[in-house]
Legacy VTK file of the C-alpha trace (Angstrom):
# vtk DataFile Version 3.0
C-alpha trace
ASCII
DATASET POLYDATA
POINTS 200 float
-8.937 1.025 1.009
-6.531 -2.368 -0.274
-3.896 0.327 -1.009
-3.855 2.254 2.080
-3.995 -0.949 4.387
-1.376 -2.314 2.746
0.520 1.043 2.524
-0.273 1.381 6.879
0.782 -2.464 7.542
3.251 -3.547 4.793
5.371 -0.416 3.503
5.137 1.977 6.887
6.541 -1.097 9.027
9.208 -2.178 6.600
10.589 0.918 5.384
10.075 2.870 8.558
11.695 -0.483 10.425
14.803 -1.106 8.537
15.130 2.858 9.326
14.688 2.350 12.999
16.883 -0.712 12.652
19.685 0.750 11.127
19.254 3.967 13.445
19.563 1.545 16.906
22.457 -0.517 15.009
24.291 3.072 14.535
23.658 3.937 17.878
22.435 7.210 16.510
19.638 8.918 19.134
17.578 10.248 15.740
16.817 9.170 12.106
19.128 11.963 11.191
22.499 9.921 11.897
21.218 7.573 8.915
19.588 10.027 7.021
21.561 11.956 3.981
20.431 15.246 2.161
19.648 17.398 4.992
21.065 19.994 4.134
19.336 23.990 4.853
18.070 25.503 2.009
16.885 28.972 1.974
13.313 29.845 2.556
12.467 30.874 -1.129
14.296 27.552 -2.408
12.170 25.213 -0.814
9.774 26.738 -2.830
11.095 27.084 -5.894
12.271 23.978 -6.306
9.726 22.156 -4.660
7.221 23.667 -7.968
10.214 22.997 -10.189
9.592 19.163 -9.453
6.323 19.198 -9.442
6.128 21.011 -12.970
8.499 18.648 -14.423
7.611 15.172 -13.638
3.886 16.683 -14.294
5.108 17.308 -17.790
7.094 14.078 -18.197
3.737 11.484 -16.643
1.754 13.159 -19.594
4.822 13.094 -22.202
5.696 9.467 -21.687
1.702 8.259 -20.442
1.472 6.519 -23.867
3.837 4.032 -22.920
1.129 2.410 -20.614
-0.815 1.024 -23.573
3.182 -0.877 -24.149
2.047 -2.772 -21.154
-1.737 -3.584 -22.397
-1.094 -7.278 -23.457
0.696 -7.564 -19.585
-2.390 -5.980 -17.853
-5.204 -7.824 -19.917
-3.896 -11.029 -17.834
-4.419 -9.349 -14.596
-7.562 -9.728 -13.061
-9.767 -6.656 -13.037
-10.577 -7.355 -8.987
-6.525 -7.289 -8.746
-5.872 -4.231 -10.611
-5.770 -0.681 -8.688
-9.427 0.968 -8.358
-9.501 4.477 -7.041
-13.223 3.831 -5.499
-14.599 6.203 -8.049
-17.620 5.021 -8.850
-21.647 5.285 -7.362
-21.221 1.371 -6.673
-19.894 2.186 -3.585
-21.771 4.349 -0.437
-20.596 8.241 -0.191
-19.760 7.594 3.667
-17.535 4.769 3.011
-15.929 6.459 0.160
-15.225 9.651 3.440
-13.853 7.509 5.274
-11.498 6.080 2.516
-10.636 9.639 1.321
-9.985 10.892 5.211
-7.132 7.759 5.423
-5.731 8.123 2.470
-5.277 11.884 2.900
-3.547 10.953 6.140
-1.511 7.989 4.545
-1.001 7.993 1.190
-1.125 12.216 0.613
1.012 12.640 3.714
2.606 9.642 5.991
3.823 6.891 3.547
5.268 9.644 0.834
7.443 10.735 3.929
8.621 7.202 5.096
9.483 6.875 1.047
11.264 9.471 0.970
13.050 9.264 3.743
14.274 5.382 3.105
14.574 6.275 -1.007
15.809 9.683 -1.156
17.390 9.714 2.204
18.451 6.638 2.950
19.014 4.121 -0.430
20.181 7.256 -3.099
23.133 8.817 -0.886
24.150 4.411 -0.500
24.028 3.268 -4.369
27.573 2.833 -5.783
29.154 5.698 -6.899
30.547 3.303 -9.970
27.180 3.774 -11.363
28.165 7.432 -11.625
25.624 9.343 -14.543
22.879 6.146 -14.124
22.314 6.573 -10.576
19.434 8.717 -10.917
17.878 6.491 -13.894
18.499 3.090 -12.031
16.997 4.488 -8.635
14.083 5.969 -10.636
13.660 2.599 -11.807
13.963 1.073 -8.601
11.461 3.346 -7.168
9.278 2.583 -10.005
9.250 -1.336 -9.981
7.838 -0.762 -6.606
4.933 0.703 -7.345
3.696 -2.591 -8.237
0.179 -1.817 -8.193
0.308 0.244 -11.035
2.672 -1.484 -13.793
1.519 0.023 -16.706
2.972 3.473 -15.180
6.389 1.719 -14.783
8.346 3.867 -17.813
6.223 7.029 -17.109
6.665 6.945 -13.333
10.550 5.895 -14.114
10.880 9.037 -15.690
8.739 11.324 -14.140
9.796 10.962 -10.832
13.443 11.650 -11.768
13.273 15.361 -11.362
12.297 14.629 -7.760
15.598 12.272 -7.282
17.720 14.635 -9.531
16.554 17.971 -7.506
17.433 16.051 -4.030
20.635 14.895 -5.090
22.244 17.764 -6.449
20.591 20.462 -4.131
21.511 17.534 -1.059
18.374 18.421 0.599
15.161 15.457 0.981
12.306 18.235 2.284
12.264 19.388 -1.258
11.328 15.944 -1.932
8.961 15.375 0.590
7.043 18.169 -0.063
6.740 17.630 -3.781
5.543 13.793 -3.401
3.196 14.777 -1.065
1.522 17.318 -3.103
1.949 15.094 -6.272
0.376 12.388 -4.284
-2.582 15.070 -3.371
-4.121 15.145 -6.593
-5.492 11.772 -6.327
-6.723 13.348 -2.878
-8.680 16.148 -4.905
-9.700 13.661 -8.305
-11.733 11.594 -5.069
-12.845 14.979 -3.070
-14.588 16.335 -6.124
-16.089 13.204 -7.352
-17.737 12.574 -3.416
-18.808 15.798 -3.472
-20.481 15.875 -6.510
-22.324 12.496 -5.559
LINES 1 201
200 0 1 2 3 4 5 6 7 8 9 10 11 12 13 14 15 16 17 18 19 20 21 22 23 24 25 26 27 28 29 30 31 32 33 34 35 36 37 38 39 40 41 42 43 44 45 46 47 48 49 50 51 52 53 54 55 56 57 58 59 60 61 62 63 64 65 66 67 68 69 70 71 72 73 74 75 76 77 78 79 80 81 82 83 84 85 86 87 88 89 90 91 92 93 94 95 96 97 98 99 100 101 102 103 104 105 106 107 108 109 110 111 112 113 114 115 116 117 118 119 120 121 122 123 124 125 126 127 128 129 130 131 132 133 134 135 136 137 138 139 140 141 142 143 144 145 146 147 148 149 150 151 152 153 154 155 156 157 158 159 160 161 162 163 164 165 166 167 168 169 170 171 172 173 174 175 176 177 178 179 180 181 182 183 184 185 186 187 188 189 190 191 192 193 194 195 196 197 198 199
């Protein structure tokens, strides 16, 4: 529930604000005149490249998840109350743990990974210096991973995993292959937490 209130009253105004900002400082009537990487794809591609994505950073979280235990001696000084807890545990009431599942399949599984990609993917990638040239994708993976500062341990495998996502976008020029993806990626959390609360 800490996640997803801080996800609908930290990250949704910020990122969806400096959005609207920019947008009214344009003088653009719709997110689209700040927005890059709109470009139409054809039906089938969406698709396609939308499982592409989701096959590949699925195969690079589990190739690279061993570098989390690089981060153990980091994480043993954080206090277990601060570090990320799912809710997956018979501690806590099956209605409360509805409730938290209903918002965070309307925030975390669906709203926020739109307003991240729109402001990473669409806004922030198109903008990063083009000196940077072959790194881009690597440095914006890495940007995208420092922020995820809930879950440091995940920094390298997120880094890496998510770069198919930020690779596909850029060269393809097209964020709703991104959207898509990080919402369903961000959906099996969604299911881990439906099975467990039904199985309660």
């Amino acid at each position: 529930m800490a996640l997803i209130l801080s996800g609908l009253f930290v990250l949704l105004p910020l990122e969806l604000g400096f959005l609207i900002y920019h947008k009214r400082k344009k003088g653009v009537s719709s997110l689209k005149g700040i927005i890059s990487y709109t470009k139409t794809l054809k039906n089938w591609q969406y698709f396609v490249y939308t499982l592409v994505i989701i096959v590949m950073s699925g195969i690079a979280f589990k190739v690279f998840g061993f570098t989390s235990d690089l981060f153990m001696p980091l994480l043993r000084q954080i206090p277990a109350e601060m570090q990320l807890d799912m809710g997956l545990s018979d501690e806590y009431l099956k209605s409360r743990l509805i409730i938290t599942y209903a918002l965070f399949l309307i925030l975390i599984v669906i709203v926020l990974p739109i307003v991240e990609e729109l402001y990473f993917r669409g806004y922030l990638l198109p903008r990063m210096p083009s000196k940077l040239k072959a790194w881009t994708e690597l440095i914006h993976s890495g940007l995208f991973a420092l922020y995820h500062t809930w879950t440091p341990g995940l920094f390298i495998a997120r880094a890496i995993g998510i770069l198919p996502l930020v690779y596909m976008v850029k060269r393809k020029k097209n964020i709703y292959i991104g959207i898509m993806a990080h919402c369903l990626i961000n959906s099996i959390d969604f299911i881990v937490g439906l099975v467990f609360i039904l199985n309660m």
